[in-house]
N, C-alpha and C positions, 0 to 999 in steps of 0.2 A: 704308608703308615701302617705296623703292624695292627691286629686285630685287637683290642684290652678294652680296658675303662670298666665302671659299675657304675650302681645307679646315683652313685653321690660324685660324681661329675669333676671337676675341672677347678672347683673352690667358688666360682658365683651364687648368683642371685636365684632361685628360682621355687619349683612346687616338689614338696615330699609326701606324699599321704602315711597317713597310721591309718590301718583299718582296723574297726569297732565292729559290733554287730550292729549296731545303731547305723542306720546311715546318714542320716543326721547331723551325727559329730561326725564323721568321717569329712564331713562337705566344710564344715567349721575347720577343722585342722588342715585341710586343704588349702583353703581363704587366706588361712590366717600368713601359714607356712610360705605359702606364695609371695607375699605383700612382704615379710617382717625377714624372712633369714637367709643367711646366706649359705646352701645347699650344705655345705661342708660341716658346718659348726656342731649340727647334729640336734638329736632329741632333750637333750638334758639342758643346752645353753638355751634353746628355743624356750624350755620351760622356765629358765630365769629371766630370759628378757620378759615373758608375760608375765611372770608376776612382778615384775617390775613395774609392768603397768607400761612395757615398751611396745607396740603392735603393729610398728609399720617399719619401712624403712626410712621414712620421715625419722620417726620416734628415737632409729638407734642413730642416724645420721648426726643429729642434734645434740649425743652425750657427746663429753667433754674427752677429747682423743691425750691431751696431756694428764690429765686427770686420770685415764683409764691406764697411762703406762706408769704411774707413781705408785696406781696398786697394785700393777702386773709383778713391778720391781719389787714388791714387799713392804711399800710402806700400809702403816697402818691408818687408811686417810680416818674414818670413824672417830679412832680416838684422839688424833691431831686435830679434830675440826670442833671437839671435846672440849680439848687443851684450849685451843684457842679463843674459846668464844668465854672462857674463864681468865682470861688473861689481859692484862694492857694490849693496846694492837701495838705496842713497841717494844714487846718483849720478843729477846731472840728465840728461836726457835730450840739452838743448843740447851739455851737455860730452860725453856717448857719440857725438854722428857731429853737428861742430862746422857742417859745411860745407854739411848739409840743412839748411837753413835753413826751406824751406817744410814739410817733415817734420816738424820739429820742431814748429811750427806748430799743424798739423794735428792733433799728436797733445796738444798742452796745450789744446787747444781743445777735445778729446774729453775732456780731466780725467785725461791722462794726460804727470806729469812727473818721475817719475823709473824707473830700471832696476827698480824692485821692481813701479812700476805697469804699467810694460810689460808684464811674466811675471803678472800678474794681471788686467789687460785686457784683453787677445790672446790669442783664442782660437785656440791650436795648428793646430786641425783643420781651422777654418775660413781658416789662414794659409796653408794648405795649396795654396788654389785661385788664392793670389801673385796678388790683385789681379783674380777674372773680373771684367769687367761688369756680365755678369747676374747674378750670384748676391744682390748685396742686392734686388733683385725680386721673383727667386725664394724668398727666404725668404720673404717678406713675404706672397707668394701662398701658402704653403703654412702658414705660420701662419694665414692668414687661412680657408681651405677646411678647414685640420684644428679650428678652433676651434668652440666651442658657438655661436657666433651668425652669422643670416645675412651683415651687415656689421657692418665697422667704420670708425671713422675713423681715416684712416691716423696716422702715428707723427708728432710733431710739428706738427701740423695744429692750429690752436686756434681760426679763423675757418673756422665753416662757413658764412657768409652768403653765401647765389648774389644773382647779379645779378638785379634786380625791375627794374621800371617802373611806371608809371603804368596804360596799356594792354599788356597784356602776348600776343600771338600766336604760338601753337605752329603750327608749321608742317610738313607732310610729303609728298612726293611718292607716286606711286604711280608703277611706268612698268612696261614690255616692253621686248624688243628694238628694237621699232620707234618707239620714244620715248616720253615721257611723256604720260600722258591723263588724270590726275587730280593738283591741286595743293589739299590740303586745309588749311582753318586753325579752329582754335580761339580764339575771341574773347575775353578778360576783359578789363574794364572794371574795376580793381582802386580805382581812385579815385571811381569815380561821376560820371565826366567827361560821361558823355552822348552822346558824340562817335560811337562806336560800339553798334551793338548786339550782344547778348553771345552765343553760342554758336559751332556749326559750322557754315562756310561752306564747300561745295567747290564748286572751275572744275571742271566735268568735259565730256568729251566721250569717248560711244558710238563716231562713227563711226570708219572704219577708219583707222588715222593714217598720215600723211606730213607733210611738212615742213609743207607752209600748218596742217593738222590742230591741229599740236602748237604752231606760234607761235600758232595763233585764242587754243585755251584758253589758253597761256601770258598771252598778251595781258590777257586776259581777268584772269587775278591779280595780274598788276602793274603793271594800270592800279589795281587796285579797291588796293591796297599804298601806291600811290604819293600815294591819295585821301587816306588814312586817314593816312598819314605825316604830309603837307602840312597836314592839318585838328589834328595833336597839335601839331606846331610853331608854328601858329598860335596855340594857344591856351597855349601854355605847358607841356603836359604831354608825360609823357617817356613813349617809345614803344621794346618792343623786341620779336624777332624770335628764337623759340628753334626749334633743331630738335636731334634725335638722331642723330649722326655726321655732323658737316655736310659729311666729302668726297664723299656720295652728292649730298645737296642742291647742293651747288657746282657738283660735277663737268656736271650736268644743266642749272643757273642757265648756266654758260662755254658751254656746248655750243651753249644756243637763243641766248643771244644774242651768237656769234662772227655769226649771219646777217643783224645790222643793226647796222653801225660805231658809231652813235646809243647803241644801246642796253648795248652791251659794258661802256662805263665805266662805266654807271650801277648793272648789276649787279654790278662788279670792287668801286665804291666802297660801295656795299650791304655785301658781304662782306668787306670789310675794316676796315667800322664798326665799333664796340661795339655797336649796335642788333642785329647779329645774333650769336645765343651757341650756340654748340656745347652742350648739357648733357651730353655725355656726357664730353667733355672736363673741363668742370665736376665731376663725378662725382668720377672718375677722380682728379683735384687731392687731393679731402678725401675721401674712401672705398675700401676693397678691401673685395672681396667672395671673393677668391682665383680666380673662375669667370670667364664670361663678363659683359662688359658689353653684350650687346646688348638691344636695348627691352624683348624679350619676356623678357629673365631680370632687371631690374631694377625695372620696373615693379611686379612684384608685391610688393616692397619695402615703398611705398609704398601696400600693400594697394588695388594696383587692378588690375582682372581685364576683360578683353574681353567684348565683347557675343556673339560669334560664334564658331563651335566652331570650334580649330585654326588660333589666327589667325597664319598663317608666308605668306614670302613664296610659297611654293609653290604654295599652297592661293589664293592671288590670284591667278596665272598662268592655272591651271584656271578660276576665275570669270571672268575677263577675257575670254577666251576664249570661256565661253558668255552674257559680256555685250554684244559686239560683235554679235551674233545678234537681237539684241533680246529678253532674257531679261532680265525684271524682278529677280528673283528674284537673279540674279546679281552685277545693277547695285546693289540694295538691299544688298547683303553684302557687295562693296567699298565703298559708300558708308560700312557701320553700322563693316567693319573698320580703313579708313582716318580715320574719326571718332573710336574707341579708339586710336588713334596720337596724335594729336594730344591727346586728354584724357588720352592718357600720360605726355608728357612734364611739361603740366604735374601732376599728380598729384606725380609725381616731384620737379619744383620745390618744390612744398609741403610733401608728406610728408615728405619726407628733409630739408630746409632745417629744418623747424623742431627739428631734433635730436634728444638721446634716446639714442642709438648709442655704446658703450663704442668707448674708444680701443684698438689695435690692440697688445698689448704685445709691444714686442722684447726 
């Protein structure tokens, strides 16, 4: 797994500090931030859940997730709940505000059509926040992190079938500041095509990198890519290409080959196939977990666990470092930890694809 991230993380549950001069408040916004948000949402949503009077993730778990996407969609719940409480409870909702048309819509779609269903399907509290954005999200994370199971499938979701193929290649980078030096893949052979053989292949290169460095090993995996591509289409079988957050893998694929005009479209058109699949994105689609989605917190999901103690990008930095050295030992333990990367994702394909996982209730 190449080296990224910031300090707003993976979309979960967790602690942001603001620092004051006060230390005081500093420890309050802490507390608070800890218990109530979900890392991602940021300073400005943090500040409307409190004044909402929302402070935990009890609090936001609790609003009303159907409620929260009727104001995501643009209804106006405030003045429907207005309407309604001025109204027969058996007046239709068309006839209470003639001229929303798409409102109205919106809201018989939801199974809500007349003034009594309104005051009965609109929850108050959650009408409160007139429509955030993020709040049906944010429910949804907090329902899901306050709940007994690790995942679920998200709300509405009824196909969880990920994309397969024939021969199927997990793929992952390794890199430094100074470019990438290892490009690793996992092999299956899911048809018994023959065509490939089946395990972990890595391009890697020890020496010290610069440009030529990093095109050699590049070179080196998309030639051997473009073998194996050529040899499935030949023969009829279908070939695809997974990795875990693919802006890492991309960002690196744009980067080497902007330095041969030849080679740019080939990699553009690669990444813009259906042969290559984001799984995290995949995930993401049909599962919350309310946390983090990065490799190291999903994979265990799918009950599978790394060869090597502490496997973070951090802890590869330090090896890199004394495997450039010529340090076996080093090079053996990015080889064994970037080999669990790739038998991660698929893991993950499998395990969580073939179902099992209660749906997420709003």
């Amino acid at each position: 797994m190449g080296v990224g991230g910031g300090v707003w993380g993976g979309g979960g549950w967790g602690c942001c500090c603001f620092f004051f001069n006060d230390t005081a408040t500093t420890e309050i916004y802490t507390l608070s931030l800890h218990d109530a948000l979900p890392i991602c949402i940021g300073y400005r949503p943090w500040r409307r859940l409190r004044d909402e009077g929302v402070e935990s993730r009890d609090d936001v778990a609790a609003l009303h997730h159907p409620t929260a996407m009727l104001g995501k969609d643009g209804v106006d719940l405030s003045k429907w709940l207005g309407l309604a409480a001025d109204a027969p409870a058996g007046e239709a909702v068309a006839d209470l505000n003639p001229r929303a048309k798409r409102q109205v819509r919106l809201l018989e779609e939801a199974g809500v059509f007349t003034a009594g269903d309104v005051l009965e399907a609109i929850d108050r509290r959650t009408a409160a926040f007139d429509g955030a954005g993020f709040l049906p999200e944010a429910i949804l994370n907090a329902k899901a992190v306050t709940g007994p199971e690790p995942v679920y499938v998200r709300p509405d979701v009824t196909d969880l079938t990920l994309p397969r193929a024939d021969i199927e290649l997990d793929i992952d980078m390794e890199n430094v500041e100074e470019g990438v030096y290892l490009w690793g893949v996992w092999v299956t052979d899911r048809a018994g095509s023959g065509l490939v053989e089946e395990g972990y292949v890595p391009f890697v290169t020890w020496n010290p990198l610069d440009d030529q460095t990093e095109m050699a090993v590049f070179m080196e995996f998309w030639t051997w890519l473009r073998a194996i591509t050529a040899r499935a289409e030949e023969a009829g079988v279908s070939l695809r290409s997974y990795c875990w957050h693919e802006s890492a893998e991309n960002t690196q694929l744009r980067r080497i080959a902007e330095r041969d005009p030849d080679l740019l479209p080939e990699v553009e058109a690669f990444i813009a196939s259906g042969a290559w699949v984001d799984l995290e994105k995949e995930f993401k689609q049909r599962w919350i977990t309310g946390g983090s989605t990065s490799l190291k917190a999903i994979a265990p999901l799918a009950d599978f666990d790394w060869d090597v103690d502490d496997p973070g990008g951090g802890m590869s930095m330090v090896r890199y470092l004394e495997a450039v050295t010529g340090d076996v030992a080093a090079q053996e333990w990015l080889l064994t930890y970037n080999e669990g990367d790739v038998e991660a994702t698929k893991a993950i394909r499998e395990g969580l694809g073939a179902g099992g996982f209660d749906s997420l209730p709003v």
